[in-house]
MDTraj code that builds the backbone (N, CA, C; nanometers):
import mdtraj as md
import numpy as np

residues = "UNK UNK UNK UNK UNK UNK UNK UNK UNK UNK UNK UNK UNK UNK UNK UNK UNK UNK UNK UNK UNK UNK UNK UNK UNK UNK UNK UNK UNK UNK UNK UNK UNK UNK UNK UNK UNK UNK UNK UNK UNK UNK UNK UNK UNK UNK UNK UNK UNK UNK UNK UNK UNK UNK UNK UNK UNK UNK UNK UNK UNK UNK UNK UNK UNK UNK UNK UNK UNK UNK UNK UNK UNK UNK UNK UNK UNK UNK UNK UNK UNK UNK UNK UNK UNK UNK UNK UNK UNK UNK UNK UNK UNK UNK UNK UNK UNK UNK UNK UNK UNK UNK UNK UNK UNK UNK UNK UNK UNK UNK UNK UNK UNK UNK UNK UNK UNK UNK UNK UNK UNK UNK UNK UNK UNK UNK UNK UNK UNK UNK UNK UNK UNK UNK UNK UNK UNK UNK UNK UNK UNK UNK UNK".split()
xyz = np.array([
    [0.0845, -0.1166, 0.0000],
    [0.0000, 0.0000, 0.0000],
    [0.0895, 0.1235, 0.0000],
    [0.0420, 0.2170, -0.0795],
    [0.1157, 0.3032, -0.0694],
    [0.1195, 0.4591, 0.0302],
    [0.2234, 0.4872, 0.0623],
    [0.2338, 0.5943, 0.1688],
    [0.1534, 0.7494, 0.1279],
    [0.0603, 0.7859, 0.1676],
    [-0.0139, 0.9140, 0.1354],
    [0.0337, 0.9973, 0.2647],
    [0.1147, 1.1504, 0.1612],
    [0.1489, 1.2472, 0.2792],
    [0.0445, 1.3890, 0.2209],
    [0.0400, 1.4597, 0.3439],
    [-0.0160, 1.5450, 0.3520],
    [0.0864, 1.6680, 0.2473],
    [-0.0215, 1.7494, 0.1307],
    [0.0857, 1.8551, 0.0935],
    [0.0179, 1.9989, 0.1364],
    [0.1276, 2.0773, 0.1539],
    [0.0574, 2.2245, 0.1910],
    [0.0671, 2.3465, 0.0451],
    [-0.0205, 2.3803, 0.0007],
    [0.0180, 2.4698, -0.0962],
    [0.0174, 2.5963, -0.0850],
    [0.1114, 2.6760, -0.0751],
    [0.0722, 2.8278, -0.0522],
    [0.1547, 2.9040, -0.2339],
    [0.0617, 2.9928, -0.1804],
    [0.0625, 3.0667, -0.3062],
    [-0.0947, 3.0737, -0.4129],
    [-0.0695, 3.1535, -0.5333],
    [-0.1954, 3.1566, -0.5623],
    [-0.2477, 3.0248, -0.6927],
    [-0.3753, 2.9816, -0.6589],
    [-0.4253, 2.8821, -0.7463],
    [-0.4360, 2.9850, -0.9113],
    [-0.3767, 2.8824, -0.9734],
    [-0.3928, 2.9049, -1.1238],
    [-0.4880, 2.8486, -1.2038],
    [-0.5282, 2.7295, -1.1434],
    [-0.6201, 2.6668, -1.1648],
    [-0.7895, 2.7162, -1.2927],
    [-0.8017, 2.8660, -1.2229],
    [-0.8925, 2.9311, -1.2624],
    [-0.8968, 2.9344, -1.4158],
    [-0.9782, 3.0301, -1.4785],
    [-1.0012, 2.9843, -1.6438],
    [-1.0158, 3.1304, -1.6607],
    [-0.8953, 3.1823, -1.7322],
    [-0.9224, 3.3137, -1.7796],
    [-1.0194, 3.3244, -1.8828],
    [-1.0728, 3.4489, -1.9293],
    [-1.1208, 3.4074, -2.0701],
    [-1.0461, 3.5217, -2.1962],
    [-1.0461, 3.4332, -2.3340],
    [-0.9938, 3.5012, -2.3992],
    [-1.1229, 3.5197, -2.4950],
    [-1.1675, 3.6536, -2.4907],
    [-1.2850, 3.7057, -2.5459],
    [-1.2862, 3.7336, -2.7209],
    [-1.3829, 3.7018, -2.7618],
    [-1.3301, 3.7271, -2.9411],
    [-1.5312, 3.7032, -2.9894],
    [-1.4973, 3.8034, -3.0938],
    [-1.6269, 3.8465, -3.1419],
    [-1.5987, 3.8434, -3.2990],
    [-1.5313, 3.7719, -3.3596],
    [-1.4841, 3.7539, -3.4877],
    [-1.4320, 3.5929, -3.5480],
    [-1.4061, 3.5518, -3.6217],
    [-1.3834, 3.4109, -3.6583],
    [-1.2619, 3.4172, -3.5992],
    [-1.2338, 3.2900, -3.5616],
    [-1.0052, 3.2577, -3.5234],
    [-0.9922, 3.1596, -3.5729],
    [-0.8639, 3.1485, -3.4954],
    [-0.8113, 2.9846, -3.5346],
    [-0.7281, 3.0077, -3.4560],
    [-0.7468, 2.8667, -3.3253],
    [-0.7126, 2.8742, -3.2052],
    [-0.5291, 2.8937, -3.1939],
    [-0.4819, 2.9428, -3.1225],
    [-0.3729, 3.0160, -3.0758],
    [-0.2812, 2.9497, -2.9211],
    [-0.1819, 2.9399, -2.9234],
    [-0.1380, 2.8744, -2.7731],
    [-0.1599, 2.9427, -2.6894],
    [-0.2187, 3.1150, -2.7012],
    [-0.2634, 3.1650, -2.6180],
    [-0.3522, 3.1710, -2.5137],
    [-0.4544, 3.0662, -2.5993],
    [-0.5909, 3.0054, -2.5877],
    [-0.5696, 2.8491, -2.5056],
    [-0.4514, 2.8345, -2.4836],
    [-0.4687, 2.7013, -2.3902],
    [-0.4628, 2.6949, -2.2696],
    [-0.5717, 2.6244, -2.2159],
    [-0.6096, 2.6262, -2.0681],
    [-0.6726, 2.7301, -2.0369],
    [-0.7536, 2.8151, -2.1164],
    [-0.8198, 2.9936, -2.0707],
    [-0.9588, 2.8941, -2.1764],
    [-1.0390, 2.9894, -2.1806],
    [-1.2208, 3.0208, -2.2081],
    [-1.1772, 3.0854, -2.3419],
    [-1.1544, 3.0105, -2.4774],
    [-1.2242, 3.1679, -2.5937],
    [-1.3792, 3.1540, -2.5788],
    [-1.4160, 3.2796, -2.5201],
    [-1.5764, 3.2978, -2.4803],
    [-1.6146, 3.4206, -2.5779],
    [-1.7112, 3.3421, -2.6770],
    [-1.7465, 3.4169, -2.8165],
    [-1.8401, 3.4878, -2.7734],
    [-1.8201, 3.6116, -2.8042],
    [-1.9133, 3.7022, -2.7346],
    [-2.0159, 3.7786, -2.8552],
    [-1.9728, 3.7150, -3.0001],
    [-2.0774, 3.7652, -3.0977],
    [-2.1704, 3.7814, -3.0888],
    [-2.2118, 3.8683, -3.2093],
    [-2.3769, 3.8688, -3.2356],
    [-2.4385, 3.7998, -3.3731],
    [-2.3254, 3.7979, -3.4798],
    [-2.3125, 3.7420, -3.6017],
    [-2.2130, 3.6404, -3.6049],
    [-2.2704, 3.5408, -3.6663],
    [-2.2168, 3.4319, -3.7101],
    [-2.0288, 3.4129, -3.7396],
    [-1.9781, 3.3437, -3.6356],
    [-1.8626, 3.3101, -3.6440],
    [-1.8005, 3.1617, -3.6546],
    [-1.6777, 3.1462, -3.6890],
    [-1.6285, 2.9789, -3.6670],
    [-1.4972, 2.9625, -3.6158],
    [-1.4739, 2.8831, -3.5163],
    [-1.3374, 2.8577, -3.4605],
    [-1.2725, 2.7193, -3.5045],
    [-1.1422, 2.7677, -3.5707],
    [-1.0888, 2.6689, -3.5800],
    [-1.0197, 2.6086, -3.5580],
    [-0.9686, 2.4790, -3.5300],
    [-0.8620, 2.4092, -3.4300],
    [-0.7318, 2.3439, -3.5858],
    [-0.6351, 2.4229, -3.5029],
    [-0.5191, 2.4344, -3.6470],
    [-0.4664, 2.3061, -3.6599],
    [-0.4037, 2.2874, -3.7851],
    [-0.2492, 2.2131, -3.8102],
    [-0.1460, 2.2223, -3.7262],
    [-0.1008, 2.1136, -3.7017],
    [0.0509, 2.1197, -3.6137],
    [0.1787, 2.2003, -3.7065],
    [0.1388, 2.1900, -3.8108],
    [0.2225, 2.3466, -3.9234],
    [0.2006, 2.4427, -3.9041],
    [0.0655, 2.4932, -3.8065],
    [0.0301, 2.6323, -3.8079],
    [0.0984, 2.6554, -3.6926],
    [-0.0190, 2.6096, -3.6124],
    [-0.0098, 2.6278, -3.4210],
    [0.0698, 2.4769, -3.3848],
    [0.1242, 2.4200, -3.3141],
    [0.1895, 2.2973, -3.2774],
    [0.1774, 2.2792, -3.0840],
    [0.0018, 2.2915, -3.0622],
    [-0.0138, 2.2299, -2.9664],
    [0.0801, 2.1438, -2.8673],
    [0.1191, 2.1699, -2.7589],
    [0.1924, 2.0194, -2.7268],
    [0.0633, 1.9545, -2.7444],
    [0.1044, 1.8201, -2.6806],
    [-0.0013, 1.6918, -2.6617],
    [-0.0366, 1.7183, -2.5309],
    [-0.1848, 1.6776, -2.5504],
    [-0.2679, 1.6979, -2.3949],
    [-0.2890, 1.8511, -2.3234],
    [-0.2863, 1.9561, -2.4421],
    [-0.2945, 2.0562, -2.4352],
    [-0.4727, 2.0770, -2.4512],
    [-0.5394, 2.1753, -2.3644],
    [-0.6723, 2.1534, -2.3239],
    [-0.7310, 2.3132, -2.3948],
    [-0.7966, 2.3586, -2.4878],
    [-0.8309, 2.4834, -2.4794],
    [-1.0078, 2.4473, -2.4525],
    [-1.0732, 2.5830, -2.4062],
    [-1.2239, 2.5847, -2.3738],
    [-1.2852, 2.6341, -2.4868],
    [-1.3730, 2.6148, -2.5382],
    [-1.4614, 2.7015, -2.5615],
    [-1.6246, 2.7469, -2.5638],
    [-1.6681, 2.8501, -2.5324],
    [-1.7716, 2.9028, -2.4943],
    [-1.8917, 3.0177, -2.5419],
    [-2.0114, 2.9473, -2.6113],
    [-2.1029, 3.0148, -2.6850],
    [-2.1395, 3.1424, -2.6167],
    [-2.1024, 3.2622, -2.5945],
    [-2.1409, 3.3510, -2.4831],
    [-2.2561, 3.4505, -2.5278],
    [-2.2115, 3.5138, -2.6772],
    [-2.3095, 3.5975, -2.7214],
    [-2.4526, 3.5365, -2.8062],
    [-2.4713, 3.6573, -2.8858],
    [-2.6362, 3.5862, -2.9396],
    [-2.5642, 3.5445, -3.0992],
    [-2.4591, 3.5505, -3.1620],
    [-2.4527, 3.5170, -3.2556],
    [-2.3669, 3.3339, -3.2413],
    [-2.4165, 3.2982, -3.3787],
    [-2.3568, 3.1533, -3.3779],
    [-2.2485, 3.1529, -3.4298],
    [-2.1916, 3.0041, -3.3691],
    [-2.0459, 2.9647, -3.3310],
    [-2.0471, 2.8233, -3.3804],
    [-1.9427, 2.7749, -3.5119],
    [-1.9140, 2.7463, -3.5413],
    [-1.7880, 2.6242, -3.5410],
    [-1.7262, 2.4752, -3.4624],
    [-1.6089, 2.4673, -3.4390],
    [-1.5695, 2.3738, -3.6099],
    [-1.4366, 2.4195, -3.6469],
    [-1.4195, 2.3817, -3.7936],
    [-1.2665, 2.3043, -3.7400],
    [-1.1969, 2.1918, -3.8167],
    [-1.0481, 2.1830, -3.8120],
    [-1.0146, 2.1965, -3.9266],
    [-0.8724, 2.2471, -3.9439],
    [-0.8221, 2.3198, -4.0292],
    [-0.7802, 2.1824, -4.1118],
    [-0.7454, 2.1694, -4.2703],
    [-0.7132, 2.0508, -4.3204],
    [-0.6143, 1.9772, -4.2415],
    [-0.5713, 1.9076, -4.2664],
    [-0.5228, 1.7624, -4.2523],
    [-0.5415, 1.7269, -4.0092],
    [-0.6611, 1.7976, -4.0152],
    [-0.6718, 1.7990, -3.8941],
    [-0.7659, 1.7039, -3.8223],
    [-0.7762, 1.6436, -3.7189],
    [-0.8878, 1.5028, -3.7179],
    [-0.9361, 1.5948, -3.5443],
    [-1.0778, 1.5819, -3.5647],
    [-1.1341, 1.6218, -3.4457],
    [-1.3092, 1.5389, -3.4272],
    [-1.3115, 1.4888, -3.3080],
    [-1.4571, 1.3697, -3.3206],
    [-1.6028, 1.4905, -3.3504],
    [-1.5826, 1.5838, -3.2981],
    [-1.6793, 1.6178, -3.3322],
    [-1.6727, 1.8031, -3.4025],
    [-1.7403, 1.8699, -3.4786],
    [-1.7453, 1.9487, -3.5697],
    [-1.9061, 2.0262, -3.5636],
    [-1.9310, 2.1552, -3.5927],
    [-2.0456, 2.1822, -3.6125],
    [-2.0766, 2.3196, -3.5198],
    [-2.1889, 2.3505, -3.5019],
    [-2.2752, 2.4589, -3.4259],
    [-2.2254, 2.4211, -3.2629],
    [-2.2406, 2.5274, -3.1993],
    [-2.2557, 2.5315, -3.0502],
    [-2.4419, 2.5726, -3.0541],
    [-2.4581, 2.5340, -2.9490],
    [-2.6227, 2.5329, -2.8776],
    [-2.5655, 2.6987, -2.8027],
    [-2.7030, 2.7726, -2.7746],
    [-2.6906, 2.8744, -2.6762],
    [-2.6413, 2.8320, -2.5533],
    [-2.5246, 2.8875, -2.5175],
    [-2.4801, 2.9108, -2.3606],
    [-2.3937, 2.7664, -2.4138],
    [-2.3191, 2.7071, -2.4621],
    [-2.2872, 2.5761, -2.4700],
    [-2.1348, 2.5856, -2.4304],
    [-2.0618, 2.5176, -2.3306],
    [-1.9151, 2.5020, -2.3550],
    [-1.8828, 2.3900, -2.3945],
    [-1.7700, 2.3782, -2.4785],
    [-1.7407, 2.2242, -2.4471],
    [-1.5720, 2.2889, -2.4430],
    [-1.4874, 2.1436, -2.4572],
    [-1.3597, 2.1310, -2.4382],
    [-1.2908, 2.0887, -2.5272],
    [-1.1729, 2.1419, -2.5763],
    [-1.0822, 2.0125, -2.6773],
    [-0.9882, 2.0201, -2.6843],
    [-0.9070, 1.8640, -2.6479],
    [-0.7678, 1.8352, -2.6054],
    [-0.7022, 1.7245, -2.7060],
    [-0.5846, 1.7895, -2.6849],
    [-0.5139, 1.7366, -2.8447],
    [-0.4398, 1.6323, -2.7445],
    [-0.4820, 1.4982, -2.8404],
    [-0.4498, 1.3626, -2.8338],
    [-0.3252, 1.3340, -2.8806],
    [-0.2948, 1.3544, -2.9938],
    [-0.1815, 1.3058, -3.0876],
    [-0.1174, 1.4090, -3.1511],
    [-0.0742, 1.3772, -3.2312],
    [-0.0407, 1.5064, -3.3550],
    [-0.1365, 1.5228, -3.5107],
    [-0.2380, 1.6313, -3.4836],
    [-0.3321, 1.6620, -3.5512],
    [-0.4710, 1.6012, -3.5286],
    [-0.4515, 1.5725, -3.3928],
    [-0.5346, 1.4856, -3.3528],
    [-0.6453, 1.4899, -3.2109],
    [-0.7423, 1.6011, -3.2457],
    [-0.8038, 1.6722, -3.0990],
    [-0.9482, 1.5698, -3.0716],
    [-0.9875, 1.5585, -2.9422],
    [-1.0564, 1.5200, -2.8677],
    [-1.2036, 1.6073, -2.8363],
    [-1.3206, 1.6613, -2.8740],
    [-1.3909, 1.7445, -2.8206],
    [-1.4800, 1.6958, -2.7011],
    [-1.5116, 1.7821, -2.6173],
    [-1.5885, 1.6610, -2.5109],
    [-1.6585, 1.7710, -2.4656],
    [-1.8280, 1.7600, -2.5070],
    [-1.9153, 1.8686, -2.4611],
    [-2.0489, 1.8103, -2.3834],
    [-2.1044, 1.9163, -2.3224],
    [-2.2021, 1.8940, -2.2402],
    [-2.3331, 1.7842, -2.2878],
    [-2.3639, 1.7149, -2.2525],
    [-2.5134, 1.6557, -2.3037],
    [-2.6294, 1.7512, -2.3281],
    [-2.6646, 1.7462, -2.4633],
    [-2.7685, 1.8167, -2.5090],
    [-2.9409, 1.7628, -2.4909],
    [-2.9203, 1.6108, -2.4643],
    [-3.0797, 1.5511, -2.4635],
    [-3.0393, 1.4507, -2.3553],
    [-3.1294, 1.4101, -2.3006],
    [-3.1579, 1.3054, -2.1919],
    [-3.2871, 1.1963, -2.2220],
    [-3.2750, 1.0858, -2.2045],
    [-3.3658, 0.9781, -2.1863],
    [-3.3900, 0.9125, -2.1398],
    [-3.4735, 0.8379, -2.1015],
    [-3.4073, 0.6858, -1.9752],
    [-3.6081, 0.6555, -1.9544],
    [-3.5568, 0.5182, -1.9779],
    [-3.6563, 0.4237, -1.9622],
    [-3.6586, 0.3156, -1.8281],
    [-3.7894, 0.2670, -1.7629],
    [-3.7020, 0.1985, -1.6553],
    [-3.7336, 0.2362, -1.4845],
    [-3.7633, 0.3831, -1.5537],
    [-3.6827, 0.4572, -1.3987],
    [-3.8007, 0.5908, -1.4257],
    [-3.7282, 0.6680, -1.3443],
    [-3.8554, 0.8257, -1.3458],
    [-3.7092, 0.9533, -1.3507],
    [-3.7751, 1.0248, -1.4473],
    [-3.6781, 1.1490, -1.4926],
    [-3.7553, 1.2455, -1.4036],
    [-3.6586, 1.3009, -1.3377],
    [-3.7201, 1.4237, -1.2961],
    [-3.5692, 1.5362, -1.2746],
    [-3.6335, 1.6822, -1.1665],
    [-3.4634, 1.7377, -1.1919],
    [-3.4995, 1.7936, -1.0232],
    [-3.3500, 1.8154, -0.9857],
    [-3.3086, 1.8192, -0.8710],
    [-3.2852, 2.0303, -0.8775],
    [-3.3601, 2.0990, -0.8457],
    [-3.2896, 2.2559, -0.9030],
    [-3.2213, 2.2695, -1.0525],
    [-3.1198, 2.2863, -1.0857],
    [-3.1000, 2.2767, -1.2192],
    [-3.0309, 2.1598, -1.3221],
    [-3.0116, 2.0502, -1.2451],
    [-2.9897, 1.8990, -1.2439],
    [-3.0833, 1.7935, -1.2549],
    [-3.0411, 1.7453, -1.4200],
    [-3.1434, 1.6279, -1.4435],
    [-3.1106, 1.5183, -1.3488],
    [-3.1918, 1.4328, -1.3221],
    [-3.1830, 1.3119, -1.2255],
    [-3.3036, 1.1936, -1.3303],
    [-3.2263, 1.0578, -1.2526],
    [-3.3113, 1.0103, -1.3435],
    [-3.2986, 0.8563, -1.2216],
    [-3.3967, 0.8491, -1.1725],
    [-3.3945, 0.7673, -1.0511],
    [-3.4248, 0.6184, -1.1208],
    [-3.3618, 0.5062, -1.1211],
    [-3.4010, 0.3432, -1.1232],
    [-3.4876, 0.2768, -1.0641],
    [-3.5896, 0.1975, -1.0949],
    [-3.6739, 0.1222, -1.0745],
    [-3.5812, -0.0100, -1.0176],
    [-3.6097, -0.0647, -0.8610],
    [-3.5372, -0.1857, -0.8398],
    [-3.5165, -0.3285, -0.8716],
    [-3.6298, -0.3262, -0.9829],
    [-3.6528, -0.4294, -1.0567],
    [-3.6742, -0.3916, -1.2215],
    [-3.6150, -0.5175, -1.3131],
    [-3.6286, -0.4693, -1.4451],
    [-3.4975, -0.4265, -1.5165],
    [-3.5467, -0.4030, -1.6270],
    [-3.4844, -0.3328, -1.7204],
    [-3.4616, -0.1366, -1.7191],
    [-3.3325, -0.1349, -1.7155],
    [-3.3535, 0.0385, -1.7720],
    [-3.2536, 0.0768, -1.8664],
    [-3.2429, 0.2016, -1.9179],
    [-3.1606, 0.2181, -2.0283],
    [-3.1604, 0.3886, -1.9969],
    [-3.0117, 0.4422, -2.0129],
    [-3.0015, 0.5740, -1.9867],
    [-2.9236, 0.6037, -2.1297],
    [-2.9745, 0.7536, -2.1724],
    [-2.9048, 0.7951, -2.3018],
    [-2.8665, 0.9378, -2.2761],
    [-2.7560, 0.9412, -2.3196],
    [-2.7350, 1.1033, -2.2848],
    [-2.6943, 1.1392, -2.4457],
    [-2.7313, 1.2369, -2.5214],
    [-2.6630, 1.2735, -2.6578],
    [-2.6407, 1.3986, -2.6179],
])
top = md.Topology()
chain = top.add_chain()
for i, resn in enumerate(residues, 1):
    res = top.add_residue(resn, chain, resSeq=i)
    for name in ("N", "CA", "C"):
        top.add_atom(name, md.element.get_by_symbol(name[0]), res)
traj = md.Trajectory(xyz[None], top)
């Protein structure tokens, strides 16, 4: 088993998520890693996640991003770029995307729909819940 010691940290948490604000199309920047680009448009924009020729991410490098204003937002990868998912942000939507490989990003965003059979959906304040029946079959879907 292994030995767990107590650590003390002083100094200030960095932890936090700056944001890097933009009201125009980009194409994400190392500036943008580990901070919020929080799109604050009103007209239609698209962000795009570059080539390791353009920008050269390390690996496991995390940027945010965040639908903030009333215009739509767009996430695009730049050619020879592989990313699972592509398309529109929803109002108020963040998601995340962290580069896997080389040219090779990860997006990982909030659940947009809920389902579940089985059981009883209901919400807790602003938290879906979706309680199991102790007998039977159930099935939960999150898209």
């Amino acid at each position: 088993m292994a030995n767990l010691q107590a650590t003390t940290v002083d100094g200030t948490v960095t932890a936090l998520r700056q944001e890097n604000a933009t009201t125009v199309s980009k194409t994400l920047a190392i500036a943008d890693r580990d901070k919020v680009v929080a799109c604050t448009n009103s007209g239609s924009i698209t962000i795009t996640v570059p080539n390791d020729s353009t920008t050269n991410f390390p690996i496991g490098s995390v940027v945010y991003i965040s639908r903030v204003g009333s215009g739509a937002v767009t996430l695009a990868a730049a050619g020879g770029v592989t990313i699972n998912k592509t398309g529109q942000f929803a109002e108020a939507e963040e998601i995340y995307c962290r580069k896997r490989a080389a040219n090779n990003w990860v997006v990982v965003d909030s659940p947009t729909s809920l389902s579940a059979t089985g059981g009883t959906l209901g919400q807790s304040g602003s938290v879906n819940t979706h309680t199991y029946t102790s007998t039977g079959a159930s099935t939960f879907v999150v898209s």
